[in-house]
C-alpha positions as CSV (number, residue, x, y, z in Angstrom):
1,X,56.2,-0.6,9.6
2,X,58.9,-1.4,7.1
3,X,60.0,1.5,4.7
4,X,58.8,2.6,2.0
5,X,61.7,2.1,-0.4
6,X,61.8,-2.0,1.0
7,X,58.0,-3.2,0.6
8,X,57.5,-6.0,-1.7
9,X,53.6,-5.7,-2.2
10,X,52.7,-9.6,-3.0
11,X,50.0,-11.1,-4.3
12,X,48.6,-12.3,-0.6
13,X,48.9,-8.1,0.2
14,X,46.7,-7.4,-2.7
15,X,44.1,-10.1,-1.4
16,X,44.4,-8.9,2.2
17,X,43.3,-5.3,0.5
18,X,40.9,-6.2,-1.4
19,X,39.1,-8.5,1.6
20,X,39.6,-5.3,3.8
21,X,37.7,-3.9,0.9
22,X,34.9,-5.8,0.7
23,X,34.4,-6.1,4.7
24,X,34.7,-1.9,5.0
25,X,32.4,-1.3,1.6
26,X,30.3,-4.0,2.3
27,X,28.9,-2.4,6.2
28,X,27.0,0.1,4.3
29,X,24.7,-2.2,2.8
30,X,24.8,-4.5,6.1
31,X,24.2,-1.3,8.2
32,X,21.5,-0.5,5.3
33,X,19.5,-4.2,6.1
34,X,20.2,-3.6,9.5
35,X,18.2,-0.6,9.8
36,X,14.8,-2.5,9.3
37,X,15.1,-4.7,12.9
38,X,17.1,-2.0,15.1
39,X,17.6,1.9,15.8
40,X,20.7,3.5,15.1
41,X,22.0,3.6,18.3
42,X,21.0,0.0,18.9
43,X,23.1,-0.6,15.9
44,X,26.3,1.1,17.1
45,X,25.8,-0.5,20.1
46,X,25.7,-4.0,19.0
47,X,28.2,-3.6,16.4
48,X,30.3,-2.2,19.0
49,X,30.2,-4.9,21.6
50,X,30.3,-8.1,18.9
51,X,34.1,-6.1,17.7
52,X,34.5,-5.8,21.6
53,X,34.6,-9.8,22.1
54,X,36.6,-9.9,18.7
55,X,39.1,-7.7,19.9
56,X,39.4,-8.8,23.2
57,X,39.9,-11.7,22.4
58,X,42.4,-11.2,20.2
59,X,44.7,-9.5,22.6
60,X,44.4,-12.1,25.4
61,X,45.2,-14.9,23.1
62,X,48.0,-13.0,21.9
63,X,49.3,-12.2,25.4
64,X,49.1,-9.0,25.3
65,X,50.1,-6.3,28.0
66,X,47.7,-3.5,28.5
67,X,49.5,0.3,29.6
68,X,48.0,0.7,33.4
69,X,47.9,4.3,33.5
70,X,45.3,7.0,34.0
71,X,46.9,8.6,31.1
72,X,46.2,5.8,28.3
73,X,42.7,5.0,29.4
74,X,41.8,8.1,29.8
75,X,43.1,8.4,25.9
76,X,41.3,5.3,25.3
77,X,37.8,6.7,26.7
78,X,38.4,9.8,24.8
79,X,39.2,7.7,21.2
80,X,36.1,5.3,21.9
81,X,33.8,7.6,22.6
82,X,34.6,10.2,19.7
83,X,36.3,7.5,17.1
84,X,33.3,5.2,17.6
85,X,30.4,5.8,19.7
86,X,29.6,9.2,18.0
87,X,30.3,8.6,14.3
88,X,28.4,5.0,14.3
89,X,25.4,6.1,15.6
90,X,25.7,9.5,13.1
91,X,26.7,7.3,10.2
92,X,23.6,4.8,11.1
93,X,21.5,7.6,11.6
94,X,21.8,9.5,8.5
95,X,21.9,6.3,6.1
96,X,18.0,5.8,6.8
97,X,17.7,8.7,4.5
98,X,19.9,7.7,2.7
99,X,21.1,5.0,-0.2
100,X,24.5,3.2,1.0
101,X,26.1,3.8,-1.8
102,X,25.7,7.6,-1.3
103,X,27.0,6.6,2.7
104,X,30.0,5.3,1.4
105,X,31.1,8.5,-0.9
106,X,30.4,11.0,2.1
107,X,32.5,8.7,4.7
108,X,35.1,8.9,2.1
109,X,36.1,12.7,3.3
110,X,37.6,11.3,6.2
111,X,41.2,11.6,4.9
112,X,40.7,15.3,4.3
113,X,39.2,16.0,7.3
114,X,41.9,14.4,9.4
115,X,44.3,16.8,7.2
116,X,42.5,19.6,8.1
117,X,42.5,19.4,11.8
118,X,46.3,17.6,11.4
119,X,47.5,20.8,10.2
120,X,45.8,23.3,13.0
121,X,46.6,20.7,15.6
122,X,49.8,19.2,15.1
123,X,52.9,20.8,14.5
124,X,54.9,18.6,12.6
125,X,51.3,17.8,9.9
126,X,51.5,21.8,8.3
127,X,49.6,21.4,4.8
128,X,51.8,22.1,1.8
129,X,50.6,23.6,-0.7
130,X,50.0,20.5,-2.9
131,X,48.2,19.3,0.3
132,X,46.2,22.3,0.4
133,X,45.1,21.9,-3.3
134,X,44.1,18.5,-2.9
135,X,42.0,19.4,-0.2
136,X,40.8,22.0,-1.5
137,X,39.7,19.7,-4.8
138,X,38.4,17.1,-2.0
139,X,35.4,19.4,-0.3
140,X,34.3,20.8,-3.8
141,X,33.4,17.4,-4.2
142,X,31.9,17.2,-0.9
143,X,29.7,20.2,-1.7
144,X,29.0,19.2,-5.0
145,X,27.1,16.5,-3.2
146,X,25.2,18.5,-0.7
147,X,24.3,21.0,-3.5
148,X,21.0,20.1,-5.0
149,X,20.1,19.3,-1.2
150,X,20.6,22.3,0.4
151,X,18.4,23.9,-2.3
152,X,15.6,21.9,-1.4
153,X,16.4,22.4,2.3
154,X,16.1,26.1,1.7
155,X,12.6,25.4,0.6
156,X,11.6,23.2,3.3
157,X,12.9,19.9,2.8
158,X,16.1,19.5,4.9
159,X,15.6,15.9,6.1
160,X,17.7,14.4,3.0
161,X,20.6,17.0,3.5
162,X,20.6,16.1,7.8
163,X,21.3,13.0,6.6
164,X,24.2,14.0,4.7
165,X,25.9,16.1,7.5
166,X,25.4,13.5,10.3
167,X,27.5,11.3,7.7
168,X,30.0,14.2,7.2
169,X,30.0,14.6,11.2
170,X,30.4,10.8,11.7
171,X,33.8,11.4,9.0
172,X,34.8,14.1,11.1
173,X,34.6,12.2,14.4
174,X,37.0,9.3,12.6
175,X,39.4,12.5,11.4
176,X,39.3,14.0,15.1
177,X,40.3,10.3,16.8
178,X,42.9,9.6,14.3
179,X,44.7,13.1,15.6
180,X,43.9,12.8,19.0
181,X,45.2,9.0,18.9
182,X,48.8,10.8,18.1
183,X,49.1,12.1,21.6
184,X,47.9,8.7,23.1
185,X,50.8,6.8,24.9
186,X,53.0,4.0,22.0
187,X,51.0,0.6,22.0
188,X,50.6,-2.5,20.5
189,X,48.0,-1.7,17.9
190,X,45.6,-4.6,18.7
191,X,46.4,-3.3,22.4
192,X,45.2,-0.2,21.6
193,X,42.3,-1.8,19.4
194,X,41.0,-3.8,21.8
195,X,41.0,-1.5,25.2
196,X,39.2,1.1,23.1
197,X,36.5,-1.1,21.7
198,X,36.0,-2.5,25.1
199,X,35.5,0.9,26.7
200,X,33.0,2.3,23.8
201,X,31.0,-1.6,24.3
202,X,30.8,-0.1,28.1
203,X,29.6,3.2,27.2
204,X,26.7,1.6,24.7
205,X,26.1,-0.9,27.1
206,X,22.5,0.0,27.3
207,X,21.8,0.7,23.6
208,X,23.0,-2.9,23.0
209,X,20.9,-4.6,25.2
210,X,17.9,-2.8,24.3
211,X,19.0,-3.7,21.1
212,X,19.8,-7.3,22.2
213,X,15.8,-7.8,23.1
214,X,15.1,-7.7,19.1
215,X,17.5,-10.2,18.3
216,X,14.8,-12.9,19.1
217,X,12.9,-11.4,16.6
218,X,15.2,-9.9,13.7
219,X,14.7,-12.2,10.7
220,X,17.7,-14.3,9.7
221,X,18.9,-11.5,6.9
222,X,18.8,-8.9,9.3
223,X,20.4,-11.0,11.8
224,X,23.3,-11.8,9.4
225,X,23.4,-8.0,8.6
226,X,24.2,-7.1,12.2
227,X,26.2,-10.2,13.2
228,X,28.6,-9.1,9.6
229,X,28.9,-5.8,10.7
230,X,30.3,-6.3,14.5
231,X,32.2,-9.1,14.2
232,X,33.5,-8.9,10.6
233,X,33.3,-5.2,9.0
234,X,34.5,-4.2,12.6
235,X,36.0,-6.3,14.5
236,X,37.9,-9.0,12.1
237,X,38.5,-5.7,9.8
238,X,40.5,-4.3,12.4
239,X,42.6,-7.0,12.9
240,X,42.9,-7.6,9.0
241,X,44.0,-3.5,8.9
242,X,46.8,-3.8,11.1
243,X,48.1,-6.7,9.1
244,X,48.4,-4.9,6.5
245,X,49.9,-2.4,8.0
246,X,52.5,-3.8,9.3
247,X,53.6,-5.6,5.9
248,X,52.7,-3.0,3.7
249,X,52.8,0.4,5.1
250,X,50.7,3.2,5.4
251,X,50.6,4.1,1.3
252,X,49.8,1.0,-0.3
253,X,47.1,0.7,2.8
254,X,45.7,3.9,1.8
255,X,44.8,2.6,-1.5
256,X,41.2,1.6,0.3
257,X,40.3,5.2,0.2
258,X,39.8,4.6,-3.4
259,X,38.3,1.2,-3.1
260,X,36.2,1.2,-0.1
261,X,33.7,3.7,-1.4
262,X,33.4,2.3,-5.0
263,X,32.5,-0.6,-3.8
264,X,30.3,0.2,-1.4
265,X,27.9,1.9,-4.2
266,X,28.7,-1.2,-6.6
267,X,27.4,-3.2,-3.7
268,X,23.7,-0.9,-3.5
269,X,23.7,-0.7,-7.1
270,X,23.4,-4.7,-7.1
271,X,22.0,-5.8,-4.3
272,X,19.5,-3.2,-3.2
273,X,19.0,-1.7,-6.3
274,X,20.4,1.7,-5.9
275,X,20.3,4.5,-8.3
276,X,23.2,7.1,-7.7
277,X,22.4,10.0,-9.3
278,X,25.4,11.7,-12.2
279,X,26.4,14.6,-9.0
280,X,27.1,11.9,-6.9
281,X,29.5,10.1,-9.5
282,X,30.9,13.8,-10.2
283,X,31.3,14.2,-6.8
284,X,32.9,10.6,-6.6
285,X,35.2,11.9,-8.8
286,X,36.2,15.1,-7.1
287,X,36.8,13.3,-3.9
288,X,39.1,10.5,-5.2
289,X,41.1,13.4,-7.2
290,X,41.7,15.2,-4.0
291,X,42.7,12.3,-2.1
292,X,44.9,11.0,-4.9
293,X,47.0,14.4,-5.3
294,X,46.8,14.6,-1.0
295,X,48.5,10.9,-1.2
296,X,51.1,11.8,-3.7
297,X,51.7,15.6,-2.5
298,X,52.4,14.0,1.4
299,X,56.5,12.5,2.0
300,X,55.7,8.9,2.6
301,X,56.8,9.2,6.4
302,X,54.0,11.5,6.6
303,X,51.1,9.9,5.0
304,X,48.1,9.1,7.4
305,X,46.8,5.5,7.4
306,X,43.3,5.7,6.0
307,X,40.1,5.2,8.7
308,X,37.3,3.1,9.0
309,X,34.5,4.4,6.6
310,X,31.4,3.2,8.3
């Protein structure tokens, strides 16, 4: 990763950010059209196995060594099952009670989630105090969202607010594999990319094909949906991260945990016709606020490459 002080952000960075943006913020509404052919498991499944081949793929043609210890693939096993198994079927599941847009704003907690459990877990992430704040700022906005909810849940209605909290636990997964992925043996990223994706295609093996069956069926919009999703807002995305990456660095990358969301309720607004209600914009608000201070309260050695949002 070059440092900080010697990146030169150019105008083909700022359009490999903004495609990231629109592949990221535009699964919500894919995983939204989606939802009318296929369960949600069938969904992480699929989506899962079509970034598999992507992935794959992309390491063999590279030439790319994979590590042939127990140690890494048991790492790997651990990251694909609770980095994307878990939170794609959570995140599938609670969008179909959910708009997209509203997806995208709860997936955007990721970052201060994976400071939370950075600082209990790792010894060398401790929060500092303009960390803490930012946090602090971050979940206020998180519960701002949840609040009119969990009212109604309280008299009754708690489907709308399960919803919410598989979301929140699919964040959480991300923010648990991005710390567990620091005591996972040094690899090539799209190494590391690819061997994980491969294993989570082998443990949704049978939610994909059951989900394959439909595929005959699926009209050609949801088709497209579900095709996007695997191979583009997952697999290519991927690729397209570490790319940047590598000629950017971790703090001009970060800038998609600003973008990502917004667009992704842009999208729902326009497409599907979405109505966010004024909390959810407040809580919009809160969120980015916390994640902006957390970006410029963290030394730039330190600051965590944002994670997939959907």
């Amino acid at each position: 990763m070059p440092p900080v002080c010697a990146v030169r952000i150019k105008p083909l960075h700022w359009a490999a950010l903004l495609g990231l943006v629109a592949l990221w913020g535009s699964s919500y509404l894919a995983i939204e059209i989606a939802l009318r052919a296929w369960r949600p498991a069938e969904i992480a499944g699929l989506r899962i196995a079509a970034a598999a081949i992507v992935l794959l793929t992309a390491a063999v043609v590279g030439r790319r060594r994979f590590p042939l210890t127990v140690r890494a693939w048991g790492g790997y096993l651990a990251v694909a099952v609770i980095g994307n198994c878990i939170p794609f079927f959570l995140i599938s599941w609670g969008q179909q009670g959910l708009e997209s847009g509203l997806t995208g704003i709860l997936a955007a907690s990721t970052p201060l989630f994976t400071l939370v459990l950075a600082h209990w877990v790792l010894d060398d992430e401790r929060m500092r105090t303009g960390q803490a704040v930012a946090c602090v700022i971050g979940f206020i906005g998180v519960v701002v969202l949840l609040g009119t909810d969990s009212l109604a849940a309280m008299g009754g209605s708690g489907t709308r607010l399960l919803s919410q909290l598989a979301v929140l636990g699919g964040a959480l997964c991300y923010a648990a594999a991005t710390v567990g992925a620091r005591f996972m043996p040094l690899a090539h990223p799209v190494v590391t990319a690819a061997a994980v994706m491969g294993l989570a295609a082998v443990v949704m093996a049978p939610a994909s094909l059951s989900g394959a069956v439909l595929l005959s069926v699926a009209s050609p919009v949801e088709l497209l949906a579900i095709g996007f999703l695997g191979l583009f807002g997952t697999g290519l995305a991927s690729i397209w991260y570490f790319y940047l990456i590598a000629e950017t660095g971790a703090r001009f990358t970060s800038l998609l945990n600003y973008l990502v969301p917004v667009w992704a309720v842009g999208l729902g607004r326009i497409v599907l016709g979405e109505s966010i209600p004024l909390a959810a914009w407040l809580a919009l608000a809160l969120i980015l606020t916390g994640l902006f201070l957390m970006r410029h309260s963290a030394p730039p050695a330190r600051q965590a490459p944002p994670q997939e949002r959907s």
